[in-house]
MARLUM-981155 format. One record per residue: z, y, x of N, C-alpha, C in turn; residue in three letters. Coordinates in steps of 0.1 Angstrom, whole numbers, plus 5000, padded with zeros to 4 digits. Atoms other than C-alpha are relative to their C-alpha. Layout:
# residues N
ZYXZYXZYXAla...
This chain:
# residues 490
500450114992915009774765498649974999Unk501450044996911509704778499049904995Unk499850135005910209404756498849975010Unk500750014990908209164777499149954996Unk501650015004904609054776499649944988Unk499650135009903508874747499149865001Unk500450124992902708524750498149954995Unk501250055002899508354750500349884990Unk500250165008899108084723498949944997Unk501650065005897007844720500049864992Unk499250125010896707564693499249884999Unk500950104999895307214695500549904995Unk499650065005895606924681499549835003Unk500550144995895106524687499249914990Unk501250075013892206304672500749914993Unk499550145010892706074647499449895005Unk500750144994891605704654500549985013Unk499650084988893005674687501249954999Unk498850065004895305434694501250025012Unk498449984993898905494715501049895000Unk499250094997901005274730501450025000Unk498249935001905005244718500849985016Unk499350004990907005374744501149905005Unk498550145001909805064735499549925003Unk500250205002907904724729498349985009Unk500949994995904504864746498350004995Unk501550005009901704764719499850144996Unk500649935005899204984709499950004984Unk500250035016898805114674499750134996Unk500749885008897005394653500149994990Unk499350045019899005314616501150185005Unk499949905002899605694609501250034995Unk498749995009903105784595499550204999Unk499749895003902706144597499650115009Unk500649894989901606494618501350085000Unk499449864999903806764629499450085013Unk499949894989903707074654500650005013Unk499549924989904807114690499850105006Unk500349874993905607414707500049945014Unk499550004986905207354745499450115004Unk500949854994905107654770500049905014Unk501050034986902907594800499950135009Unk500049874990902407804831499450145001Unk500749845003901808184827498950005005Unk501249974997898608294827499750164998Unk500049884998897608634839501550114996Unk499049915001901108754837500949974988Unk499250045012901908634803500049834996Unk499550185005903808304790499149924992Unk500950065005901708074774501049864993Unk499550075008902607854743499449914996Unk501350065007900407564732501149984987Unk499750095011901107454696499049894996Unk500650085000900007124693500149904989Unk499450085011899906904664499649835006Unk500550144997900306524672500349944990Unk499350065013901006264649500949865004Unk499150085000903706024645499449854994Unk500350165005902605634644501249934999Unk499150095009904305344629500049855015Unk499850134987905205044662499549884988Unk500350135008903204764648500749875006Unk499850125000905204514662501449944990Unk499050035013907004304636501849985002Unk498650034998910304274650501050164996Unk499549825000910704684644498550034992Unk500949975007908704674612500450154993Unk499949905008909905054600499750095013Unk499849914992910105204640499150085003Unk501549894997907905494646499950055014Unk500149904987907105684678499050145000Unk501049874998905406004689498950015010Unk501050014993902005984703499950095016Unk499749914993902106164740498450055004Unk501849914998898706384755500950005015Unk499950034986898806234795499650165005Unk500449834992899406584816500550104996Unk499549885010900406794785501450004999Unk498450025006903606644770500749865007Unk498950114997906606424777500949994986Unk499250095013909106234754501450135003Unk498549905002912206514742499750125013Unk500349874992910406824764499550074995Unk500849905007909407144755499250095011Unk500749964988907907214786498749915000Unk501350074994904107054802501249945011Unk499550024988904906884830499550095014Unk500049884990903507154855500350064999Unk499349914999905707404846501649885001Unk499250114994908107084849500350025012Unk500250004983907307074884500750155002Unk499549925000907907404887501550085004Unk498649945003911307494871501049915011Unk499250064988912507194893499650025011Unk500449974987911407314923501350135004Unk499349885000913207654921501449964996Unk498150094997916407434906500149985012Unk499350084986916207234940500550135009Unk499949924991916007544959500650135001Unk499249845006917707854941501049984993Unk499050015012920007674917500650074990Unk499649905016921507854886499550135001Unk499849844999922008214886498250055005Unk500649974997919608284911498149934995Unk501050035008916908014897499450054991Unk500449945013916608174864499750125005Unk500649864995916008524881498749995006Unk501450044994913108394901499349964986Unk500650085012912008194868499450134990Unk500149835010911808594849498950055004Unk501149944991909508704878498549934998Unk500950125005907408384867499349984986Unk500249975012907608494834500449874988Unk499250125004909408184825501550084992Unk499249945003912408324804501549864997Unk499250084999915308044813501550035003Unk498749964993919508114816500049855011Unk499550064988921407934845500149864993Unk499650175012922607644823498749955002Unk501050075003919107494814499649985019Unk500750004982918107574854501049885006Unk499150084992921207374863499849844992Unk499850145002920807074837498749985005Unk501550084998917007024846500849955014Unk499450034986918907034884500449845001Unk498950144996921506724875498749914994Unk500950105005918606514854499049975008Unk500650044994916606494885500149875009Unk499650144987916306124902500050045013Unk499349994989917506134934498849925010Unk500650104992915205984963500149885001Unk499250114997915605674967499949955019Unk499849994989916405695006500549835006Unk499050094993917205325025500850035012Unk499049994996919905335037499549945019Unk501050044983919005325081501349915007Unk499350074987920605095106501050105009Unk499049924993922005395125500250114989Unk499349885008924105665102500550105008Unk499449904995925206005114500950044989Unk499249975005928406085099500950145002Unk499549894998930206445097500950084990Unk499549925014932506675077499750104999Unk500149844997932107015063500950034993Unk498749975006934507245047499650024987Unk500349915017934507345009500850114999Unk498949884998937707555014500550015011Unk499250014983938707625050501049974999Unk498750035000941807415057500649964993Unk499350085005942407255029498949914989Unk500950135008939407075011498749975011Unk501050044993936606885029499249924994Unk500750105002933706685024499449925012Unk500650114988931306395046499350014995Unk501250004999927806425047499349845011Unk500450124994926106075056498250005005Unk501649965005922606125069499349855011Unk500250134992920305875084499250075017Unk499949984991920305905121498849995010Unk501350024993916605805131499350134994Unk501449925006914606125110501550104993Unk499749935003917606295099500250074981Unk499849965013917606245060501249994997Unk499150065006920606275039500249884990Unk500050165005921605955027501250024987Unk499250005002924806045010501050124998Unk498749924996927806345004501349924993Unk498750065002931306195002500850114993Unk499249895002933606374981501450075006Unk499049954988936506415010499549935012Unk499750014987937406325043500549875009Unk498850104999939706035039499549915008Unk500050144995939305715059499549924996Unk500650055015939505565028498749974997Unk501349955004936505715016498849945005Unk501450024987934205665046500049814998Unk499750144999935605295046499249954991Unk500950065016934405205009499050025005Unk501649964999931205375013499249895013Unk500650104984930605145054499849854990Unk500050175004931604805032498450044986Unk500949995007929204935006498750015003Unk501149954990926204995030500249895011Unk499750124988926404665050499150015014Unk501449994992922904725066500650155015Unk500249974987924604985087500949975013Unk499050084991925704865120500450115010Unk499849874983925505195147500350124989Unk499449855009927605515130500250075015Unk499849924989927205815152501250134995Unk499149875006929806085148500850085014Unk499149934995932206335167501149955006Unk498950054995934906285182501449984989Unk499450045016936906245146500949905002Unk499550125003939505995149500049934988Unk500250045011939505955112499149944998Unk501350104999936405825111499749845007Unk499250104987937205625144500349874989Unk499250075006939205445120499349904990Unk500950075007937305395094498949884997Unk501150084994934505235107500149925004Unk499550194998936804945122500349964992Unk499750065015938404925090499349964991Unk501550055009934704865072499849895008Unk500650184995933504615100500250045020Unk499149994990934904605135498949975015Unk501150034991931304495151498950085000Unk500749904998929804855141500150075011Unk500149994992928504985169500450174999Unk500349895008930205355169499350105020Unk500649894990928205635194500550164999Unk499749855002930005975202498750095003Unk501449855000928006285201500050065009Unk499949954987926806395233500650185002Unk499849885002926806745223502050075002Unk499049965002930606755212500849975016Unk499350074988931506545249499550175010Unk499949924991929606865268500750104994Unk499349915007931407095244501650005005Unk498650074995934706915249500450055017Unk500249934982933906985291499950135001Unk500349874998933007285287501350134999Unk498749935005936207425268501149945011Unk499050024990938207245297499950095013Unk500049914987936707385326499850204999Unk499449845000937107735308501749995006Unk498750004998941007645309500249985019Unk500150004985940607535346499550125007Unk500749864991938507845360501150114994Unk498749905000941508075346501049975009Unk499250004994943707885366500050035014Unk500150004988941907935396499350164998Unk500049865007941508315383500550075016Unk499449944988943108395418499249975016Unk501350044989940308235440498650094996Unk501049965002937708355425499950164992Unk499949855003938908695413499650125010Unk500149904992938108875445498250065000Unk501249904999934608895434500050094985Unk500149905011935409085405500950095002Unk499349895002938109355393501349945004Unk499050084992941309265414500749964984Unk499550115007944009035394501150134997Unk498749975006947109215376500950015010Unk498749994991949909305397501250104995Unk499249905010952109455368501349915004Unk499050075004955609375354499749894996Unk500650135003954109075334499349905011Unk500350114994952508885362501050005010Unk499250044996955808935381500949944994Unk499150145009957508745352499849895005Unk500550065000954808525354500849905015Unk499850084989955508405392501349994995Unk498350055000959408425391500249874987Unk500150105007958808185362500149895006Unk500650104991956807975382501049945009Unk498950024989959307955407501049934994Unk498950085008962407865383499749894996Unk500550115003960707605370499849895008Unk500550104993959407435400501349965016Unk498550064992963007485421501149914991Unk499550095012964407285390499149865005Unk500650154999961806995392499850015014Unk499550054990962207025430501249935008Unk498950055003965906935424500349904993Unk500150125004964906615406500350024982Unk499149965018966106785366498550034996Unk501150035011963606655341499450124992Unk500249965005961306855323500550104987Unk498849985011963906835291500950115005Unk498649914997966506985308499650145005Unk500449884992964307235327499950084991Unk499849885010963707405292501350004992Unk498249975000967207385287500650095003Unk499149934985968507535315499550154997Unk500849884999965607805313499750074986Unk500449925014965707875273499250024994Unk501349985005962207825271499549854995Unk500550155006960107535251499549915011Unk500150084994959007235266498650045006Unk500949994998955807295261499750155014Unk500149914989955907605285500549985011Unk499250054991958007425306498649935010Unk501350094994954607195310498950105005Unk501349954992952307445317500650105013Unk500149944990954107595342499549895013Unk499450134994954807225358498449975004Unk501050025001951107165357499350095014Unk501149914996950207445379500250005019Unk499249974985950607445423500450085002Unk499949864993950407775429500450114988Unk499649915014952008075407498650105001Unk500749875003949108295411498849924990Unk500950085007947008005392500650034983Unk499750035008949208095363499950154994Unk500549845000947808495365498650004994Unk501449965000944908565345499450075004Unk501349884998941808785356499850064988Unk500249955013941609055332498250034995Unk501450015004938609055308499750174992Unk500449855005936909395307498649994989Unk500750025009934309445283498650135003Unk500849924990930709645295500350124995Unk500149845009930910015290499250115009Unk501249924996928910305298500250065013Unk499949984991930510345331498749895010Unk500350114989928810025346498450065005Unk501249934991925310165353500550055012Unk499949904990926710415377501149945010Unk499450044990928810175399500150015014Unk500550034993927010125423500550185010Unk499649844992927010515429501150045008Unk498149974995930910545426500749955010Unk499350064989931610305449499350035016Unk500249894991929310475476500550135002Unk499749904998930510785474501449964999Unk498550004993934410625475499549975011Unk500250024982933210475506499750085009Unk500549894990931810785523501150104998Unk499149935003934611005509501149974994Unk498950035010937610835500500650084990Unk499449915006939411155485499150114993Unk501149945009936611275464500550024984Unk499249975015938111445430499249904990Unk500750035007937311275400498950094996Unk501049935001935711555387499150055004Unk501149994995933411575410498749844996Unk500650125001932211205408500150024982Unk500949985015931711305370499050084996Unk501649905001929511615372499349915007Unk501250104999927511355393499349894992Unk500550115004927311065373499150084981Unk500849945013926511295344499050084998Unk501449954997923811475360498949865001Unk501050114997922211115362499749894984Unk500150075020922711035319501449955000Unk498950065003926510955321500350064986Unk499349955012927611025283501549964995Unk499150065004930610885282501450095005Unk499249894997934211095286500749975012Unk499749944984936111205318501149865003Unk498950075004939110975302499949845003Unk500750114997936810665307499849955013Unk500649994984935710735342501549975007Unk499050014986939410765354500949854994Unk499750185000940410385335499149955008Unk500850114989937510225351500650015014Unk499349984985938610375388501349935000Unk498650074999942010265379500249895003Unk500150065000941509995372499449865011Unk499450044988940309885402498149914999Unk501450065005936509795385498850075010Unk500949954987934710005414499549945009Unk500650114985935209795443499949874998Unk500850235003934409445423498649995006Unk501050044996932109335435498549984990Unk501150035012930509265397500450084994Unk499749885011930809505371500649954991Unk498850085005932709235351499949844999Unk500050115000933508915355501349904999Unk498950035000935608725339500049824995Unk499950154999936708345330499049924993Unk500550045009934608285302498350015006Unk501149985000931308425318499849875011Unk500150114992932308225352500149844996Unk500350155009932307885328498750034995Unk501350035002929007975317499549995007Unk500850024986927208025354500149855002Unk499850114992929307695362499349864992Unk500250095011928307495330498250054997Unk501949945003924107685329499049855004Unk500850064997921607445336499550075012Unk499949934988920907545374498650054999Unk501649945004916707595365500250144996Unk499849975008918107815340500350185005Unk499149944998919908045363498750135009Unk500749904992918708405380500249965014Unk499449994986918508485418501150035004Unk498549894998921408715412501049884995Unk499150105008923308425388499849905012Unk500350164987922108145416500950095010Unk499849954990923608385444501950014998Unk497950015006927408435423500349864995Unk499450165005927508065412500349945014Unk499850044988927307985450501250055004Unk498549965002930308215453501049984995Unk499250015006932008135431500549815002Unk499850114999931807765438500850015016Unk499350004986932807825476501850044999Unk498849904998935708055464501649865008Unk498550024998938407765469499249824998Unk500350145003938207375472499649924988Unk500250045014939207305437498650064992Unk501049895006936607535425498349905000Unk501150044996934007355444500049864992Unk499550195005935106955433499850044984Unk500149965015935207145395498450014998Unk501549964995931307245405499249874996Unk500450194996930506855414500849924985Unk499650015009932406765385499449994987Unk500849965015930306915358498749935002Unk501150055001927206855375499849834999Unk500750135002927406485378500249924982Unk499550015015929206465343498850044990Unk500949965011926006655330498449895001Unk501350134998924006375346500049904995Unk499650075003925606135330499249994979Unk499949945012924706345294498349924994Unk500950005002921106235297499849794998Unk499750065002921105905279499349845004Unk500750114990920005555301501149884998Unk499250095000921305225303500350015009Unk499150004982922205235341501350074997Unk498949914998924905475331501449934995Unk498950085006927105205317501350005005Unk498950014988929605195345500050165007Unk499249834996929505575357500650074999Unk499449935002931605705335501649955009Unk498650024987934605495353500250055015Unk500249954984933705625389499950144994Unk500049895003933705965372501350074997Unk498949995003937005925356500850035012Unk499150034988938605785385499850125011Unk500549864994937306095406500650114996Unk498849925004938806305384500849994998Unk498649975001941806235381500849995014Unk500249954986941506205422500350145004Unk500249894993941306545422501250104997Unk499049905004943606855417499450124989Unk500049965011942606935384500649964984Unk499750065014944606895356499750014989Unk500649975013943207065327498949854997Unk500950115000940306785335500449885001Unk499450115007942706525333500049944989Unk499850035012943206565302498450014992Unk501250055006939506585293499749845003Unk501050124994939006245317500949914986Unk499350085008942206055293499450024987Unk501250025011940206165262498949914995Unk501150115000937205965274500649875003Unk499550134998939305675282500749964987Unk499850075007940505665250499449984987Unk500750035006937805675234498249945001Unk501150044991935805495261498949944991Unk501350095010933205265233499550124998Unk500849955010931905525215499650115011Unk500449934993931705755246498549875014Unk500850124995929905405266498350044993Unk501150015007927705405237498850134999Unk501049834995926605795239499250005011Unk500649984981925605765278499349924996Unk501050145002923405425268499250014991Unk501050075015921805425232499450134999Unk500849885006919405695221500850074994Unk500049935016921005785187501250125004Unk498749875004923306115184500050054984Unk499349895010924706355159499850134992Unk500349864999922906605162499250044989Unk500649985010920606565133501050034986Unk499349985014923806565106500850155004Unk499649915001925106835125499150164992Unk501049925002921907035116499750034985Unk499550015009922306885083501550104989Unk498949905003925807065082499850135001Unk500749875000924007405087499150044989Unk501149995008921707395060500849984989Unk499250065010924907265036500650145000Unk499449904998926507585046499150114990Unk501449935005923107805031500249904987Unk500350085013923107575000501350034989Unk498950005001927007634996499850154994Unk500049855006926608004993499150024989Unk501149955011923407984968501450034990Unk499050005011926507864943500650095003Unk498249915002929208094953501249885004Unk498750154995931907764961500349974986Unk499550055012931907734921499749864995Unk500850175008929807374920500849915005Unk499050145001931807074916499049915014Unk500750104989930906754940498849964991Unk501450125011928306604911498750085005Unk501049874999926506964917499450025012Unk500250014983926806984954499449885004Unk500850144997925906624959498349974998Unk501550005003922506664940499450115009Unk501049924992921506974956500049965019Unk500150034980922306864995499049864997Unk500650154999920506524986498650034992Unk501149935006917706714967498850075012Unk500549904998917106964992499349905020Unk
């Protein structure tokens, strides 16, 4: 093994006659009891460690109430009380604790030429004071996981700048509750859509102001009118790869059918999955739907190395319907097709030629419909207009989002729009968006408060990303005491 540099020492010592102040009772005093040695190491120099040995001397506390107590004289810059460190390699070692913690701290610390294990890297970590952060008028509150699914914690940050204020060591109600009564000063808690929390926060004080997070409400919308644009998979599928017309989406309708000559015959939902041997819940989503071909998805193809040469294939079907495959592959492969013969004859099959798009499926048409319209191409502006014409609902789903995303941009006028929004949707013949509008009705305050007040979420969410990177330095082995200091450190 390699031995490593050897250290620099250097040795100095403190005058006599000065006098030093006791660290306990505060007087000064120069009554001598005794000298000894310190070793402190200070910050490498040219590569190698550096040792001072320092002799200070031990005085006697002249005040009479602690006529035997001694102390040890300190050198401002050099030493501290019980350290064998300076304080600029102080600074240091805690720097690389805040930011590398154990393991990884001490490996950096080697490179430095600092020779420290994990342990020492981790107690300097916990012996560090904590900011002292006041506690803000508006709080953002959030959970993150420690073990997916079955442990959690709450991250409390403050909501104007985004410091952590706080980590909870769970999730509980409880928890959140204590900590709100303990923290009087705050009145506006922003969070998620969390009912737990919900809870909480009336249970602490019932005149906190709470604000949902706009982010999670366009999220919320967004994941609905995916579920809606599948159901209308049959309007708007004719600009893409035709719709399924197998055994399975002949289930699908004849389903449809049984179901809805049952609740055309006045026999309750209960009984309809009775009768039909299937759960309720499937009973509901058929019941939900007008039309059976709304209950047919669009299949979701995925790009492949056919799609360049579309364009081609579908001219030359059109000029020659009965053109061998084989031929339409020595072409496309005289033009860089690499892909095999076996590929060429799924795509055709499939029925991906004469779409109109090369793929288009529910998930992309929720993105065009949900884009910021600026945002969008000539080609994306030209299929969002199609796609919005395809079918009434489609269009009312269109108007839907947009004024819902108008609503996103946060103003006091908007106090009252979200009820003329509601009421509109549930006017219309969408039901997936039903069930997003009863959501905001039942958690109208805190959705009120999002549309009106500045403050969001979004800063503890950002917080919860940076907890995630802090989480992995450790490996998931650090207790709450451990995790708590470094997310409130860092």
């Amino acid at each position: 093994m390699k031995a490593g540099p050897v250290a620099v020492r250097i040795t100095a010592f403190t005058r006599d006659g000065a006098r030093r102040a006791c660290p306990e009772c505060g007087r000064e005093s120069g009554w001598v009891h005794s000298r000894y040695v310190r070793h402190v190491a200070d910050e490498a120099v040219g590569g190698r460690p550096v040792v001072i040995d320092l002799s200070v001397r031990r005085l006697y506390c002249e005040d009479p109430v602690r006529p035997r107590a001694t102390f040890v004289e300190q050198v401002d810059g050099l030493t501290e009380r019980y350290q064998r460190r300076t304080p600029a390699l102080g600074r240091i070692v805690e720097a690389v604790a805040v930011t590398l913690a154990g393991s990884a701290g001490a490996r950096l610390l080697m490179v430095l030429h600092q020779t420290l294990s994990a342990a020492p890297v981790l107690n300097c970590l916990m012996h560090m004071p904590l900011p002292g952060r006041l506690t803000s008028v508006a709080a953002g509150i959030d959970e993150f996981t420690l073990l997916k699914g079955y442990r959690y914690a709450t991250v409390i940050t403050n909501a104007d700048n985004g410091e952590r204020i706080d980590v909870l060591p769970d999730r509980k109600a409880g928890t959140v509750t204590a900590w709100l009564r303990e923290h009087p000063g705050v009145r506006v808690v922003c969070r998620d859509g969390s009912g737990s929390f919900a809870q909480a926060t009336i249970d602490a004080d019932p005149t906190i102001v709470q604000v949902g997070d706009r982010w999670h409400l366009w999220h919320g919308l967004a994941g609905t009118v995916l579920k809606e644009v599948g159901a209308h998979a049959s309007c708007w599928g004719k600009f893409g790869p035709p719709l399924p017309d197998g055994k399975s989406a002949a289930t699908t309708r004849e389903r449809w059918r049984q179901v809805h000559d049952l609740l055309d015959q006045g026999v309750g939902l209960l009984a309809c999955a009775r009768r039909l041997g299937v759960s309720l819940i499937t009973v509901k989503r058929y019941a939900r739907h007008s039309e059976p071909d709304r209950m047919v998805r669009t299949p979701v193809y995925r790009a492949c190395p056919v799609d360049p040469y579309r364009d081609h294939l579908r001219r030359r079907r059109t000029e020659e319907p009965a053109v061998p495959v084989t031929h339409l592959l020595a072409e496309i492969r005289e033009q860089g097709y690499t892909g095999s013969a076996n590929l060429l004859v799924r795509y055709i099959n499939q029925g991906r030629v004469e779409a109109d798009h090369a793929a288009l499926s529910s998930r992309k048409v929720t993105g065009l419909l949900t884009c910021r319209p600026g945002h969008l191409s000539d080609d994306q502006r030209a299929l969002h207009d199609q796609l919005t014409g395809a079918c009434p609902e489609m269009t009312v789903l269109a108007d839907r989002i947009r004024t819902f995303a108008e609503l996103l941009v946060p103003h006091e006028d908007n106090a009252g729009k979200p009820t003329a929004w509601i009421s509109r949707t549930r006017a219309a013949d969408l039901p997936f968006l039903h069930s997003f509008a009863n959501g905001l009705e039942r958690d109208r305050a805190a959705v009120d408060a999002a549309l009106t007040l500045p403050w969001h979420n979004g800063r503890t969410e950002g917080a919860n990303t940076q907890i995630k990177f802090l989480k992995r330095l450790m490996y998931g082995r650090a207790g709450h005491r451990l995790l708590r200091q470094i997310v409130l450190l860092n």
